[in-house]
N, C-alpha and C positions, 0 to 999 in steps of 0.2 A: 500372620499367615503369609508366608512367604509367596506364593501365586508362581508362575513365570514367568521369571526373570526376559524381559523387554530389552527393544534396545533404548528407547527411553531410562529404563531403571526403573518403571513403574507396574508392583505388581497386578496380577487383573485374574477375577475370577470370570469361567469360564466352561462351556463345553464344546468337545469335541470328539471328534468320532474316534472309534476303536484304535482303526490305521494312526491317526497321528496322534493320537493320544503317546502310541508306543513310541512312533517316532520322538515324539518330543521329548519321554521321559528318557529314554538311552540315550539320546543327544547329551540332554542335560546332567545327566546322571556322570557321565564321563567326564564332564566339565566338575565335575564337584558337587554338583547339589544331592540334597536330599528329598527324598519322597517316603512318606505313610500313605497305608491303606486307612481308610472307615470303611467301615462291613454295617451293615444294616439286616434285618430279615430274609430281604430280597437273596442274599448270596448264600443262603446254608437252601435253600430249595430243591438246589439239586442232589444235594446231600440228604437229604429225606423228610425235612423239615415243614411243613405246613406256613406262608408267608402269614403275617400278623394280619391278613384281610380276610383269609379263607377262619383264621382260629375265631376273629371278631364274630361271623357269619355262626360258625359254630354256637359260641356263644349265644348270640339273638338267637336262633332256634330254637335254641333251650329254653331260653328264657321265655320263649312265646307258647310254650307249650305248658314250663310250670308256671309261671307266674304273666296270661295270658293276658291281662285287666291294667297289671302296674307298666307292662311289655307298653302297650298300646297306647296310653298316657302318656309316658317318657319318648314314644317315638312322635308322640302328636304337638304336645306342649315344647318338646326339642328342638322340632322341625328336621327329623333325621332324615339323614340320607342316604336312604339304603343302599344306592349307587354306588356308595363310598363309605361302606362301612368300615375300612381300615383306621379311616381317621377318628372311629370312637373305640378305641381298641382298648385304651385303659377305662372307659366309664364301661364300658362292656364286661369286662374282667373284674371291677371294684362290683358291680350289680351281681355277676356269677358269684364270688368267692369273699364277698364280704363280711358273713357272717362266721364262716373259720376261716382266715387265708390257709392254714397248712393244706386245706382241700386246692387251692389253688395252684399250691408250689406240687401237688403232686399230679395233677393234670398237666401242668408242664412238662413235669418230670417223664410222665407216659407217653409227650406228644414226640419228644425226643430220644426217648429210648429206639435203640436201632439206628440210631442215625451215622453215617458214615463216609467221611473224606471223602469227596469223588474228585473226578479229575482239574475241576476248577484250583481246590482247597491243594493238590498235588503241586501246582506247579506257581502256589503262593508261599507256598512251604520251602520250593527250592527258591525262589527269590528272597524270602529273608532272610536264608540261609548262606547263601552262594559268600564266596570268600569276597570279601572287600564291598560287600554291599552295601549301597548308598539307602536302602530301604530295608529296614527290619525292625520298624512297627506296625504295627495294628490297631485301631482305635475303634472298639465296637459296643453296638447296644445289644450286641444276642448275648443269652444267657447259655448256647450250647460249650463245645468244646473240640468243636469239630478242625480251627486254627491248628492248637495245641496237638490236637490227637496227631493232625497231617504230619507237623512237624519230627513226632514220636515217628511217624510209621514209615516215614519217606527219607529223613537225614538222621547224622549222629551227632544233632548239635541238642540243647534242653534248653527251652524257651522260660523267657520269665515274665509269667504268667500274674496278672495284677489282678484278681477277684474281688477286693473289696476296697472303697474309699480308702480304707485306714492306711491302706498299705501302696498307695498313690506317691507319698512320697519316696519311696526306694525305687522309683524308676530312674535309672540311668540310663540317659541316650546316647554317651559316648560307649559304654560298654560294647561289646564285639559279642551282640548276641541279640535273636528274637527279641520283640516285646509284645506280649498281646495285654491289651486295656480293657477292663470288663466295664464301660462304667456304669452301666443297671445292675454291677454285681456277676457272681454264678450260681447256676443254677442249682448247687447245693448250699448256697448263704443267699435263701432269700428274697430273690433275686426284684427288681424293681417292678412293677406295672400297674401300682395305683397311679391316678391320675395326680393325686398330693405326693406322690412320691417322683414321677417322672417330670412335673411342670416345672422345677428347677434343677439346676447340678448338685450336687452335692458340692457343698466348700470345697473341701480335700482338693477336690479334679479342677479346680479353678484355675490354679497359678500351676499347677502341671501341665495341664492341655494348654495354655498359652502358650508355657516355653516350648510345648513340641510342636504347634503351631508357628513358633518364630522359628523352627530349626528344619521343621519337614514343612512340603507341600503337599496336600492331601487330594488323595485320588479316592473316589467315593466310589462305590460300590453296593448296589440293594439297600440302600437307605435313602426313605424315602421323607425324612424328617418331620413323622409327625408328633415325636415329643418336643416338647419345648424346652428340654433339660441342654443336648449336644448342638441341639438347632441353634440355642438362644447363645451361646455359647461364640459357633461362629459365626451368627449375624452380628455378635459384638464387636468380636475382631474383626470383620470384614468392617466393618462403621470404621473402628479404633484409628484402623490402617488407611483410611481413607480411599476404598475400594469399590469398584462398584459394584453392587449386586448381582448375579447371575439371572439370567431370563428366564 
């Protein structure tokens, strides 16, 4: 992960605020480098999407009303924290929809139907699009379509769109075009949120995300990492590269 280039030479993860966030990526962007988005839950909200902490909440409701007895155990024996219910979001979702997932993948499907590009997803769309752009990837764990759709609705360019593992390897980052990365999948293949399904990457996405990790630096957005699949991913790299931690 290439970080901000220093005058040392030594990359560093980090936060900063809005203002120089921008400053520093046009600076640097002119100079040559490259930058990827990660998209998380947090960034489709304004687009109509419910964040993974209100759906978890959802969930437990539910679950306290049918299953009132097994609800009360699992939150007693777990020590849950209802506080923070985002971070049981896949045990919440395996508890709901375990018994047929296709029920699962279609309450999904209901929670994002209607959903639609608002002005964030507008002017993400002209950045990965704009001619000679140093940023036109996408690295996300949502399962909508709301990236792609902006791209459709806002430019006359056609993004290439990666919805599943298998097809991980036909990303090209030198190519002169969008790239959006689904890696929990989309939303009609599937899509990931057992807690066995999200606590690792998928192979596939291993030695892909590395090399667009060695080529782009990533600007995070509404992802709040709490799968262990993308998280575990760049706390390797960040290790690998000999980087320190973010606070």
């Amino acid at each position: 992960m290439k970080g901000v280039v220093t005058m040392s030479e030594q990359p560093k993860v980090c936060s900063l605020s809005l203002r120089k966030m921008i400053n520093t990526v046009k600076r640097c962007s002119d100079a040559g480098e490259r930058f990827c988005f990660i998209l998380g839950a947090g960034a489709s909200v304004s687009s109509g999407i419910a964040p993974g902490n209100q759906m978890a909440k959802l969930w437990l409701d539910e679950l306290k009303k049918l299953e009132p007895e097994m609800t009360k155990k699992w939150i007693e024996e777990d020590e849950v924290d209802e506080n923070n219910i985002g971070s049981y979001y896949s045990k919440l979702y395996e508890m709901c929809f375990n018994a047929y997932p296709l029920e699962g993948y279609i309450w999904l499907q209901d929670a994002m139907r209607g959903a639609t590009p608002r002005l964030g997803y507008y002017h993400l769309a002209k950045i990965l699009t704009a001619d000679k752009t140093s940023i036109n990837l996408v690295i996300t764990t949502n399962f909508d379509s709301l990236t792609e759709d902006a791209i459709f609705m806002y430019t006359d360019k056609k993004p290439l769109v990666v919805t599943h593992e298998l097809l991980a390897q036909y990303m090209d980052f030198l190519a002169n075009k969008p790239i959006v990365a689904k890696i929990h999948r989309d939303l009609m293949l599937r899509p990931k949120s057992l807690e066995s399904e999200i606590c690792q990457l998928a192979e596939a996405w291993e030695p892909v995300l590395k090399k667009a990790l060695s080529i782009y630096s990533p600007i995070v957005i509404g992802y709040g990492g709490n799968d262990e699949s993308l998280m575990g991913l760049l706390e390797k790299v960040v290790e690998e590269n000999g980087m320190e931690k973010p606070i």
